[in-house]
One Martini backbone bead per residue (centre of mass of N, CA, C, O) as a GRO file, in nm:
protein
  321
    1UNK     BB    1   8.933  11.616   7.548
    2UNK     BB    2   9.189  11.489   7.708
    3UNK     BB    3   9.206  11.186   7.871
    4UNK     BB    4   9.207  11.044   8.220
    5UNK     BB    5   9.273  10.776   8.399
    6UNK     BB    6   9.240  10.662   8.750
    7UNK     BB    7   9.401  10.403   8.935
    8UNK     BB    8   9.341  10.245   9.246
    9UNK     BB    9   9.556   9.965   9.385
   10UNK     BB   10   9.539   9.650   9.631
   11UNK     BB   11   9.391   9.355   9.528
   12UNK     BB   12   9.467   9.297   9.265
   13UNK     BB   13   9.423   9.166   8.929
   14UNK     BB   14   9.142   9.022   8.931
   15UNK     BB   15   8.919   9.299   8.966
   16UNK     BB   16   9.026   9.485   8.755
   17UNK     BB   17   8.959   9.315   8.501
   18UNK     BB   18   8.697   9.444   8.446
   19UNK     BB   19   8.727   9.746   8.436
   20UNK     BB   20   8.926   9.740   8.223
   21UNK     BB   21   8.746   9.600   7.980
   22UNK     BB   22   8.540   9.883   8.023
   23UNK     BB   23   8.782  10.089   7.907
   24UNK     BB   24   8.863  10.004   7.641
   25UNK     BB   25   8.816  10.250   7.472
   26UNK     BB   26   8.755  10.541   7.641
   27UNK     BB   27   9.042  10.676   7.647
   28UNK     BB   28   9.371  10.822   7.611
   29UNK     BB   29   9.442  10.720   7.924
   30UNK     BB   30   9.552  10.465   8.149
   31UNK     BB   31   9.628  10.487   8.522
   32UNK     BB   32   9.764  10.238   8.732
   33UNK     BB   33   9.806  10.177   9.068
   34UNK     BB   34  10.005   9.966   9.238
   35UNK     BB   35  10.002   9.935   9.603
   36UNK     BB   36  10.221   9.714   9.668
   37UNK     BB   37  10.064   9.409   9.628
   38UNK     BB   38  10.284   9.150   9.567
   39UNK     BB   39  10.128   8.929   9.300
   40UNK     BB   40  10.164   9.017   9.010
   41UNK     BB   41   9.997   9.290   8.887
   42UNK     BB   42  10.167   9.425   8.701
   43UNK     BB   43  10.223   9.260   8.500
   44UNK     BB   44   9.943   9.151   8.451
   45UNK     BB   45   9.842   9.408   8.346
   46UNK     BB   46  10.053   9.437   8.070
   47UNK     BB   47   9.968   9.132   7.923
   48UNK     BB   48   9.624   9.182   7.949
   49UNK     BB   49   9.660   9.552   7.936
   50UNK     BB   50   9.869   9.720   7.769
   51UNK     BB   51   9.733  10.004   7.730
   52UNK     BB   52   9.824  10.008   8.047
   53UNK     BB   53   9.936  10.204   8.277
   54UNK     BB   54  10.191  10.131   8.529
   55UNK     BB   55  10.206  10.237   8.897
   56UNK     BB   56  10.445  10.125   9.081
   57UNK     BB   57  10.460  10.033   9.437
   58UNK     BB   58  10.633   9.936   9.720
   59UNK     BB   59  10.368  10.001   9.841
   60UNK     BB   60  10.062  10.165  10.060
   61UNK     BB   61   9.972  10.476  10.016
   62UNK     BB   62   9.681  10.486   9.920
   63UNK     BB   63   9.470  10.703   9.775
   64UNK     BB   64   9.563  10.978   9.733
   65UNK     BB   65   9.901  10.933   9.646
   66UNK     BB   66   9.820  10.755   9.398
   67UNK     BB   67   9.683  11.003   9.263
   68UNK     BB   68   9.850  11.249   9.277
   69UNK     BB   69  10.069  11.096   9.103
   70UNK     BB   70   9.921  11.022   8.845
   71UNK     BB   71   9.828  11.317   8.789
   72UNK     BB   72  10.093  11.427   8.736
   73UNK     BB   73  10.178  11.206   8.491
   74UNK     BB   74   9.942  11.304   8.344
   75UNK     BB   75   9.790  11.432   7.998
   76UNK     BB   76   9.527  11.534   8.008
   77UNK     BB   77   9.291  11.767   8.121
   78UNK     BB   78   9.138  11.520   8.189
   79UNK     BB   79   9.031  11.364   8.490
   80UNK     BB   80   8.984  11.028   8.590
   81UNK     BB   81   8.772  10.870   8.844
   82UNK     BB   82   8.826  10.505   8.956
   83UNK     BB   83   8.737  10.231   9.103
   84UNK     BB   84   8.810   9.883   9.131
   85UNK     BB   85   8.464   9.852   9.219
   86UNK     BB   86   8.449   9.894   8.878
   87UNK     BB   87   8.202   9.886   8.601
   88UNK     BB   88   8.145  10.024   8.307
   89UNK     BB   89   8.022  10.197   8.103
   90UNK     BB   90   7.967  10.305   7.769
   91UNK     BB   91   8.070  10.633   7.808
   92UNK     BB   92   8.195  10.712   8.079
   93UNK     BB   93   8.452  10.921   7.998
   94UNK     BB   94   8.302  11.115   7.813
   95UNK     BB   95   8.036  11.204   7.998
   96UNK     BB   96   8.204  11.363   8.197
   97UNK     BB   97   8.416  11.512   8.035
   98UNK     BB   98   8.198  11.702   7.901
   99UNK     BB   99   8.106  11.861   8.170
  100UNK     BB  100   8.363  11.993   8.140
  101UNK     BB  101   8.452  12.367   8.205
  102UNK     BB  102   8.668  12.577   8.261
  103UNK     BB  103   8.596  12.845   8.198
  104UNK     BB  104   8.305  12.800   8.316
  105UNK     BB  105   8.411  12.635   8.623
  106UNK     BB  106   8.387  12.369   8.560
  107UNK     BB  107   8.553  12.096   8.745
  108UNK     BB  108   8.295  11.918   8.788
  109UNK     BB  109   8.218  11.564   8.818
  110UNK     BB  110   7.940  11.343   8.798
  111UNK     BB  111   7.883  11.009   8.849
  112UNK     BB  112   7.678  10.679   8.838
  113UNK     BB  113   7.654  10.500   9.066
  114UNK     BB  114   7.531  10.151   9.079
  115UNK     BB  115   7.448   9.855   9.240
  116UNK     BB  116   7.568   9.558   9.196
  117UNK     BB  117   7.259   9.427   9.317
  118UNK     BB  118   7.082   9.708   9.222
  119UNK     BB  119   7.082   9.862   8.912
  120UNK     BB  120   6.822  10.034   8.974
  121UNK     BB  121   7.023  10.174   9.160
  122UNK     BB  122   7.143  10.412   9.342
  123UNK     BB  123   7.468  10.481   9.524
  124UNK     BB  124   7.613  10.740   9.353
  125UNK     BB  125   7.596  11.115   9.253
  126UNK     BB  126   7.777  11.166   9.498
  127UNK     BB  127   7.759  11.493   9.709
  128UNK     BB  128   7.700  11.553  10.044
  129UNK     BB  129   7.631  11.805  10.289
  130UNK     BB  130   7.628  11.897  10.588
  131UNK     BB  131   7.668  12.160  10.856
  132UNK     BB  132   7.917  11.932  10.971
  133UNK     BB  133   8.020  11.724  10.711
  134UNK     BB  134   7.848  11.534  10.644
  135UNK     BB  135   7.862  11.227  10.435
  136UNK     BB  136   7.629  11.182  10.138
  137UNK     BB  137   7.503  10.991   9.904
  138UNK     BB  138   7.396  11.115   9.609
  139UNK     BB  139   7.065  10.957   9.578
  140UNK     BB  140   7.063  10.726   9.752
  141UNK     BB  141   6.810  10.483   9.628
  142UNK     BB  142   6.743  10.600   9.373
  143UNK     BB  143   6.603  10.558   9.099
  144UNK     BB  144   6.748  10.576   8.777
  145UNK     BB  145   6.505  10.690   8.635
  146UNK     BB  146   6.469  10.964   8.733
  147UNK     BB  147   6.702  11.011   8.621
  148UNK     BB  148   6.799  11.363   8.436
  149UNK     BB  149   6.838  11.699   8.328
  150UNK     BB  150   6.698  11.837   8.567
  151UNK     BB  151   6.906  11.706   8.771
  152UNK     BB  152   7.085  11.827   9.011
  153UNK     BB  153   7.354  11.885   9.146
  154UNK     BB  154   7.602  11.811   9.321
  155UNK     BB  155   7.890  11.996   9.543
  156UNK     BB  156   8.037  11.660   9.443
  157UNK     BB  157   8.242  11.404   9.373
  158UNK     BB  158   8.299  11.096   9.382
  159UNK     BB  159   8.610  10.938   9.393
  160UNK     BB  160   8.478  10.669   9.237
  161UNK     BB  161   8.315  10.899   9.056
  162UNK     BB  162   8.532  11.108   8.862
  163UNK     BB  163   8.560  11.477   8.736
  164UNK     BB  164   8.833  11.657   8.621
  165UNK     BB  165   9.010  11.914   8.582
  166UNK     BB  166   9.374  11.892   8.635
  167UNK     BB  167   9.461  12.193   8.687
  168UNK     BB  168   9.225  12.233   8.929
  169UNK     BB  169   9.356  11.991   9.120
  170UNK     BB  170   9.665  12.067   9.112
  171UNK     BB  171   9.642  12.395   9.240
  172UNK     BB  172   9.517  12.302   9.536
  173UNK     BB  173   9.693  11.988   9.565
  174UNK     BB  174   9.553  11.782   9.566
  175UNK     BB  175   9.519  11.550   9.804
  176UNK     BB  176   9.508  11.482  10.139
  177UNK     BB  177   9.774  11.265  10.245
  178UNK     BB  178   9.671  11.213  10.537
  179UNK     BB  179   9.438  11.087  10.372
  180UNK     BB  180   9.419  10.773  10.297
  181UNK     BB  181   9.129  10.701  10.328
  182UNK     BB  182   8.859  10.851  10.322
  183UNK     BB  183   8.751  11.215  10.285
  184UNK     BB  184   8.934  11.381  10.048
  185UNK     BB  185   8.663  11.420   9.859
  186UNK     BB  186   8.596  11.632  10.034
  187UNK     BB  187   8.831  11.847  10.059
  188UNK     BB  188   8.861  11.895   9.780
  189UNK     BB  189   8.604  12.010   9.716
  190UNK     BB  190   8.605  12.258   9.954
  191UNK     BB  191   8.872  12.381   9.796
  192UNK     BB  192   8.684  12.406   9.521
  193UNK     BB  193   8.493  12.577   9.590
  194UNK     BB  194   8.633  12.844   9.721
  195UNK     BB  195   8.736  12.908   9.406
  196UNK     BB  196   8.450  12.866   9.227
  197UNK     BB  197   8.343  12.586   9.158
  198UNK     BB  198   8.134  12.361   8.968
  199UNK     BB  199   7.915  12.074   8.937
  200UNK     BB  200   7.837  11.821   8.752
  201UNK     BB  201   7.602  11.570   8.609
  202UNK     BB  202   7.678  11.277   8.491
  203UNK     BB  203   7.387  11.088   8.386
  204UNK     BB  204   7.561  10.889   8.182
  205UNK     BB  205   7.773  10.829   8.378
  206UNK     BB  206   7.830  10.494   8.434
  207UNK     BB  207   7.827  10.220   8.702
  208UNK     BB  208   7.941   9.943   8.886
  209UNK     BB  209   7.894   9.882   9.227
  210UNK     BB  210   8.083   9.691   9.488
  211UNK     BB  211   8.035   9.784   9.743
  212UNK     BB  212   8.369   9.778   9.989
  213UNK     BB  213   8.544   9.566   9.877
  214UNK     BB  214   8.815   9.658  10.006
  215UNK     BB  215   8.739   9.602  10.308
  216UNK     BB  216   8.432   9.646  10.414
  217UNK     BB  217   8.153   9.637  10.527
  218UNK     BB  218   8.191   9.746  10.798
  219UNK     BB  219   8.489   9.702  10.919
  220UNK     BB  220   8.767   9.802  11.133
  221UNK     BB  221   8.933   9.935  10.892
  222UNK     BB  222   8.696  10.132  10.789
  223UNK     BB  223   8.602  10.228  11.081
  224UNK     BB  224   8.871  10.408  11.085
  225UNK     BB  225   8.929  10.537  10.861
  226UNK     BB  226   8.618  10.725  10.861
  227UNK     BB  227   8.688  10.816  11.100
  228UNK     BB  228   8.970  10.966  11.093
  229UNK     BB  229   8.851  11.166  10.861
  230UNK     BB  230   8.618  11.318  11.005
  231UNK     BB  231   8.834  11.417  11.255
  232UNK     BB  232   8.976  11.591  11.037
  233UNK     BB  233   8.743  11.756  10.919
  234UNK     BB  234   8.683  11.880  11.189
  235UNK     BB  235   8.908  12.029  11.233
  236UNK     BB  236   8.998  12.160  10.983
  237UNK     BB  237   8.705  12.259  10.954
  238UNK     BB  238   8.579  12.423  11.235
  239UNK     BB  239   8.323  12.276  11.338
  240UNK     BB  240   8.392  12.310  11.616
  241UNK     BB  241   8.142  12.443  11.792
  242UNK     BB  242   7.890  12.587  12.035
  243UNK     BB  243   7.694  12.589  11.780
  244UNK     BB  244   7.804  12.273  11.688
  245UNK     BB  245   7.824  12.045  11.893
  246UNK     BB  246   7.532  11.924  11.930
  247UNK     BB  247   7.544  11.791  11.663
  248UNK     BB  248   7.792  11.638  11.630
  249UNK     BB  249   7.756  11.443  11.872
  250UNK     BB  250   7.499  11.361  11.759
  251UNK     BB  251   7.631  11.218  11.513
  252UNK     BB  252   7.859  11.036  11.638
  253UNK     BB  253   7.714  10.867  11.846
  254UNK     BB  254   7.523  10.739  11.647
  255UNK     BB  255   7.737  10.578  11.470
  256UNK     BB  256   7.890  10.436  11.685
  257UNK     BB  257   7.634  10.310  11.787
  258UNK     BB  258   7.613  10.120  11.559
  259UNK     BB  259   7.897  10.003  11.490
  260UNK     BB  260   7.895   9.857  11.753
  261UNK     BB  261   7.644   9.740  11.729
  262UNK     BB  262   7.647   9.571  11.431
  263UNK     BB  263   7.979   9.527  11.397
  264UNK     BB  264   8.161   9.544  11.660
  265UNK     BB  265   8.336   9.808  11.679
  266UNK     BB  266   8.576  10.068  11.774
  267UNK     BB  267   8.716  10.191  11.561
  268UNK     BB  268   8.578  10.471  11.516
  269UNK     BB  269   8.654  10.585  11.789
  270UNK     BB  270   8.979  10.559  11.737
  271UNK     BB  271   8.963  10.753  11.457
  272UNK     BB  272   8.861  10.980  11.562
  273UNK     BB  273   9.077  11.073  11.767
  274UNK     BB  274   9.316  11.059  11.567
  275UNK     BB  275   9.207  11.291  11.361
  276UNK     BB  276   9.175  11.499  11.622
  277UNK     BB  277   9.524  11.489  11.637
  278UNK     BB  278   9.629  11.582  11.364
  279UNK     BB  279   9.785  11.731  11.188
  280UNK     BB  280   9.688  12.053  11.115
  281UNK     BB  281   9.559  12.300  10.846
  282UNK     BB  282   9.336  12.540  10.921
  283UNK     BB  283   8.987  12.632  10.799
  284UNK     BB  284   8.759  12.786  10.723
  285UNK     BB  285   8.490  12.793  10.723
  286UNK     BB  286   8.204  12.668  10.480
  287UNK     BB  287   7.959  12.853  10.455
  288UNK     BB  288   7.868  12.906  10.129
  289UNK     BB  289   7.915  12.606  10.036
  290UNK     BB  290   7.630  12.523  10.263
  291UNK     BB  291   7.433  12.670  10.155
  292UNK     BB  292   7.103  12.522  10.220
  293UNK     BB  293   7.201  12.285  10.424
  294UNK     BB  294   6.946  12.017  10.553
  295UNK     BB  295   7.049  11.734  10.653
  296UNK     BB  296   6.905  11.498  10.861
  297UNK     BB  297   6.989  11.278  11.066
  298UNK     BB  298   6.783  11.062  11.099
  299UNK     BB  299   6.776  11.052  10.744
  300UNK     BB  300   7.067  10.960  10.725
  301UNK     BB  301   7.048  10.680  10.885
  302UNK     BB  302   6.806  10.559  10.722
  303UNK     BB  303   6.981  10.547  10.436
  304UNK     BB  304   7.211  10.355  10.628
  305UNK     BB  305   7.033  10.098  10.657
  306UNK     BB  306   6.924  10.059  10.412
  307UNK     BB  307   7.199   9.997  10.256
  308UNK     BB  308   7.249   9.752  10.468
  309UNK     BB  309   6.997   9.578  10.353
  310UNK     BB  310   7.093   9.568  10.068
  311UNK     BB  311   7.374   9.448  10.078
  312UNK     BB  312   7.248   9.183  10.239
  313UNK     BB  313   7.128   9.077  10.012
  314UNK     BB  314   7.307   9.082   9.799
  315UNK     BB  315   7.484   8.857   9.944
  316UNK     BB  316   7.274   8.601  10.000
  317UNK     BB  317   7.217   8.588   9.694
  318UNK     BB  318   7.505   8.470   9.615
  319UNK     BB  319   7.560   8.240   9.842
  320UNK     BB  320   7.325   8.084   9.680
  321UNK     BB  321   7.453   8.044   9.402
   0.00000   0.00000   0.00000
């Protein structure tokens, strides 16, 4: 199967380097999209790593519109997406590729990144979804020893490390460009869900990522963008109802209060609210979807609370160096 990674990008052309010399001969085609950065960006990596074919934009379009451009372009039959704060293991483009399989439906694939302070540790191997339509990091924490192949899949893979058949991302629409960034990946599974697709876990396509990077782990910038996701994801898809309303709330009020103590800024709360004034196409619950999903509030804090007490350990461990 012919393979597409696809990067997008807008920090520049130093952090990107290190990605792109992990993919070198592992793909079929490389498509950068440079998202505005107006930095000499586009140049260095055409110098640099003249195999990659880079796809300037005059702006910052964003994480969606840069994936579906670029998609749209691309030749693979696979589409691999890869954030550009990760850099690959051998193997990793086409451990992904080879687990889809469009005639028997799996049309998704989850990579799996480790953290990249703690590279014995799972960071994601996909997603996974409440009731409620929360998202939390398929396996984050566990050690990665763990994995092997009767680990279940999860019910999408992470935009940070997917693959897809590309015919069947772009059937659906791929991404959903009103959302800028983050949460378009749980909106895209959960479309592609509908049509019968299914993930598989390619636990042998591994990368390291070193979480939050482009934003900043808590950064008022990242809880806005992550805040206007979730209220746009409770709104288009209908999860606001009586049954499930005082789960909402108690899901929202612990985020934004631990936002509010730990980070300090409201940016959460205000990116909610615009989410959920968003224009939006409404769809209905994913009822059949989410059959059997129990993620417990609690438990979810308490795995959110652990990432954040790692990732500020390697943050001082380096600051030490």
């Amino acid at each position: 199967m012919k393979t597409s990674v696809v990067v997008p990008t807008w920090n520049g052309a130093g952090r990107i380097g290190a990605l792109l010399e992990s993919l070198e001969g592992q793909a079929d085609e490389v498509v950068v999209v440079d998202n505005g950065s107006r930095d000499g960006t586009a140049e260095q990596i055409r110098d640099e790593h003249p195999w990659a074919h880079v796809l300037p934009l005059p702006e910052n379009a964003g994480f969606s519109r840069a994936v579906n451009l670029a998609a749209r372009e691309a030749s693979g039959e696979a589409l691999v997406l890869v954030n550009d704060d990760c850099v690959c293991e051998t193997g990793f483009v086409a451990a992904l590729a080879a687990r889809l399989d469009a005639a028997g439906g799996t049309t998704m694939a989850a990579g799996v990144l480790v953290e990249a302070g703690a590279p014995s540790v799972v960071d994601s191997a996909g997603m996974e979804l409440d009731a409620t339509l929360l998202v939390w990091d398929y396996l984050n924490g566990t050690p990665v020893d763990a994995l092997g192949p009767d680990t279940p899949p999860p019910i999408g893979p992470s935009g940070a490390a997917a693959g897809f058949v590309r015919d069947a991302f772009l059937e659906v629409g791929g991404f959903d460009e009103r959302l800028f960034a983050y949460w378009e990946d749980v909106d895209l599974v959960l479309r592609l869900r509908r049509e019968g697709a299914r993930c598989a876990l390619a636990s042998d396509a591994r990368a390291r990522h070193a979480h939050s990077q482009t934003l900043g782990s808590g950064s008022a910038a990242k809880n806005r963008l992550t805040g206007f996701g979730r209220g746009y994801v409770l709104r288009k898809w209908s999860v606001v109802t009586p049954r499930r309303a005082a789960r909402v709330v108690a899901r929202e009020l612990a985020i934004c209060a631990g936002q509010l103590v730990v980070d300090r800024t409201t940016a959460g709360i205000a990116g909610r609210v615009a989410g959920l004034r968003a224009p939006v196409e409404a769809e209905p619950y994913p009822h059949d979807v989410l059959a059997g999903s129990r993620r417990s509030l609690s438990g979810t804090l308490r795995r959110r609370m652990a990432r954040r007490a790692r990732l500020r350990v390697a943050r001082e461990a380096t600051h030490d160096r």
